[in-house]
Structures are given as structure tokens and as C-alpha cells.
C-alpha positions as CSV (number, residue, x, y, z in Angstrom):
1,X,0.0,0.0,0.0
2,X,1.4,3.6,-0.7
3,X,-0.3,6.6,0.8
4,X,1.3,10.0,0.2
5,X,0.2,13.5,0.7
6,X,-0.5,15.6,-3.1
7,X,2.6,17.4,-3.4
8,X,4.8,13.8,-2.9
9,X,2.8,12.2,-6.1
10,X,5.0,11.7,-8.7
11,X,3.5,12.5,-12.3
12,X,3.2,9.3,-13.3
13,X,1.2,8.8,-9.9
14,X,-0.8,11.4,-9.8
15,X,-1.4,10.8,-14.0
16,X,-2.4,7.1,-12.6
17,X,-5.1,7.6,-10.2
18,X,-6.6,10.4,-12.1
19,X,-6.8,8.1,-15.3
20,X,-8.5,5.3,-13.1
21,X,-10.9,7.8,-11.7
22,X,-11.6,9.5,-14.7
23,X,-12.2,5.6,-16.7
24,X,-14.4,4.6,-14.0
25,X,-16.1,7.6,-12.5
26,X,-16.6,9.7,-16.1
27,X,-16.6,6.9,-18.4
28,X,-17.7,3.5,-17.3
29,X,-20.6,5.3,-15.1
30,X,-21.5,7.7,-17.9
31,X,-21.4,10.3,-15.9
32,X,-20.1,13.6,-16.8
33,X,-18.7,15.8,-13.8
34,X,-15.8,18.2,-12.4
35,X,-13.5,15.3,-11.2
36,X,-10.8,17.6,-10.4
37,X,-12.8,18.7,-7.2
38,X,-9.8,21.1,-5.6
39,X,-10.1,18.9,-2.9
40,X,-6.9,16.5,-4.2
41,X,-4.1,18.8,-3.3
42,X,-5.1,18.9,0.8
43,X,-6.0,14.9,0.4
44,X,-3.8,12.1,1.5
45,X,-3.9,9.1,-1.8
46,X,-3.7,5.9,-0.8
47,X,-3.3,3.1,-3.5
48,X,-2.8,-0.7,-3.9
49,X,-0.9,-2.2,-7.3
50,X,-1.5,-5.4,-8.8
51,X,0.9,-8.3,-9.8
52,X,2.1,-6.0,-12.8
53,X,2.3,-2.9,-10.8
54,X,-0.6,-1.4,-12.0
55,X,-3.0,1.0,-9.4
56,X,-5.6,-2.0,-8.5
57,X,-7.7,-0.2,-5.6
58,X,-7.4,3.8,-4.8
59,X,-9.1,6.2,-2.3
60,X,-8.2,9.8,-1.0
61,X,-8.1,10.6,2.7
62,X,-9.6,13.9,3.9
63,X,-9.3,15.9,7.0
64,X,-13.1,17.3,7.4
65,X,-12.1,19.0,10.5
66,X,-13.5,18.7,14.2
67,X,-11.3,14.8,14.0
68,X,-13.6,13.8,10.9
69,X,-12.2,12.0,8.4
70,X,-13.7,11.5,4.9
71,X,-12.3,8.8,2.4
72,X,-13.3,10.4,-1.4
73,X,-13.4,8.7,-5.1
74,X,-13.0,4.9,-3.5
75,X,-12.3,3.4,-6.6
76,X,-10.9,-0.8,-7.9
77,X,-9.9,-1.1,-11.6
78,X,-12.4,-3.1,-13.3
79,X,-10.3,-6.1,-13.6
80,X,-9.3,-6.1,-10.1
81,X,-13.3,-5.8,-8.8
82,X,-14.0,-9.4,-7.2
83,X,-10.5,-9.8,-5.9
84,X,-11.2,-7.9,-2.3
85,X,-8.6,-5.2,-3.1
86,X,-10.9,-2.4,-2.7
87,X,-12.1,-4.3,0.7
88,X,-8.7,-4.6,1.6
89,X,-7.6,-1.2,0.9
90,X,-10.6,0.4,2.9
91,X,-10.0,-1.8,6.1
92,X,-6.2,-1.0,6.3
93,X,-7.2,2.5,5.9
94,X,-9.8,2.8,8.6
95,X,-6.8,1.0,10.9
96,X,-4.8,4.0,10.7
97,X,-7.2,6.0,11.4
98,X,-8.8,7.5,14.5
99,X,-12.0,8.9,14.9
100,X,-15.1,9.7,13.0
101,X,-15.0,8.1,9.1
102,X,-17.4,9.3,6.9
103,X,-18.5,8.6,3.5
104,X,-20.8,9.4,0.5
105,X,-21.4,6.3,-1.1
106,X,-23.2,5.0,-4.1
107,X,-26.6,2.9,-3.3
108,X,-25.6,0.4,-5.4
109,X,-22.4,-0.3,-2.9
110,X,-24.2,0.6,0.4
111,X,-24.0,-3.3,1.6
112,X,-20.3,-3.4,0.4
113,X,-19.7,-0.5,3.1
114,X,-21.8,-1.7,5.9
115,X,-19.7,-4.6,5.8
116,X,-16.6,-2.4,6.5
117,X,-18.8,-1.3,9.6
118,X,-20.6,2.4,7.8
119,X,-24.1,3.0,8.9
120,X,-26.2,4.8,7.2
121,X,-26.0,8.3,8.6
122,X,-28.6,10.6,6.8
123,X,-31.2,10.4,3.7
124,X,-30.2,9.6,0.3
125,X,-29.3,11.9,-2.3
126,X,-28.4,12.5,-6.0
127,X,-24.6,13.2,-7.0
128,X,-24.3,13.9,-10.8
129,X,-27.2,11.3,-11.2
130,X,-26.7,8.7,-9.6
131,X,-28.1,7.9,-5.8
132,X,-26.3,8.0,-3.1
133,X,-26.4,7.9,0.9
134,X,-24.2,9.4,3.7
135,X,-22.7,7.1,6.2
136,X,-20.2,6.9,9.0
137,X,-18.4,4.8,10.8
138,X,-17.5,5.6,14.6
């Protein structure tokens, strides 16, 4: 696992996650939004590679203040989905961290997140078209 604050990406890093964002968030979910948010340069990214060294799971880590911490743009490659690196990636994160987590997370993966111990925290909600609920854990 690799987790460096914005200004220690190297390019090729940074050009990494933003490609696997960008194929899964923009593309694959047909959903045309801002992805670069402003929020990247205060965020902690935290990655996992495959066999090839390849990003296979990615999330960003940030400081909402008040000892809240929200985890952003959780994301698996496509041909890493089914192997429990996104799991994998969340739990190791949530180990480091203290406090609060929150989340916005898509309907469609609200289970996947209860099983990391989220609950829902709030009513549902549309992002860019698709649903989505708040939930926290802690």
C-alpha cells in the first residue's frame, strides 16, 4: 500500500489515479462531472498495485475537521473488482485512522460498506445522477 500527501505524487502517480478515476467515475458510469474537485491537493492518496504494478484499488483521505475524516473517489480497476482489493484497501485504511469516518457512497455499494462497519447516517441523495447515501463509521 502507498499513501502520500499531493505534493509527494510523482507525475506518473498522480497521472495514474486520475486516469483510473476518470475511466471509471466519467466513463464507465457515464457520468459527466468536475472530477478535479480542488479537494486533491489537501487529500492524502492511498493506492494498492497489482501483480504487474498497476493502481488496483485507490481512495483519497480527507481531513473534514473537528477529527472527521472523509475517504473520497474509492475506486478498484475493473479487472481487479472481485478480488477484495478495494475491501482490503478500505480496512487498512480505517486502521490507521482515529476517529469519526465518513462517506458518500453510491446505493448500489451501500452493503459493500456496511460490511466495513458504515451506517447509514442521513437520507439519500443525488450526485451527478446517480443515488447515493451518507454514512459513517464511529
Amino acid at each position: 500500500m502507498r499513501r502520500v500527501h499531493f505534493g509527494e505524487l510523482t507525475p506518473a502517480e498522480l497521472y495514474e489515479l486520475l486516469a483510473l478515476r476518470v475511466r471509471v467515475f466519467v466513463v464507465e458510469q457515464e457520468c459527466a462531472y468536475q472530477e478535479l474537485d480542488g479537494l486533491d491537493a489537501r487529500a492524502e492518496h492511498v493506492w494498492t498495485c497489482g501483480p504487474s504494478g498497476e493502481m488496483a484499488a485507490y481512495l483519497r483521505v480527507v481531513d473534514e475537521g473537528g477529527g472527521v475524516t472523509r475517504l473520497g473517489r474509492i475506486v478498484t480497476a475493473p479487472e481487479h473488482r472481485g478480488t477484495g482489493a478495494g475491501a482490503a484497501l478500505v480496512r487498512a485504511v480505517l486502521a490507521g485512522t482515529a476517529g469519526p469516518v465518513v462517506i458518500g457512497a453510491q446505493v448500489q455499494a451501500q452493503a459493500f460498506y456496511e460490511r466495513l462497519g458504515f451506517a447509514v447516517s442521513g437520507p439519500g441523495y443525488d450526485e451527478d445522477g446517480i443515488p447515493h447515501v451518507p454514512m459513517r463509521r464511529g
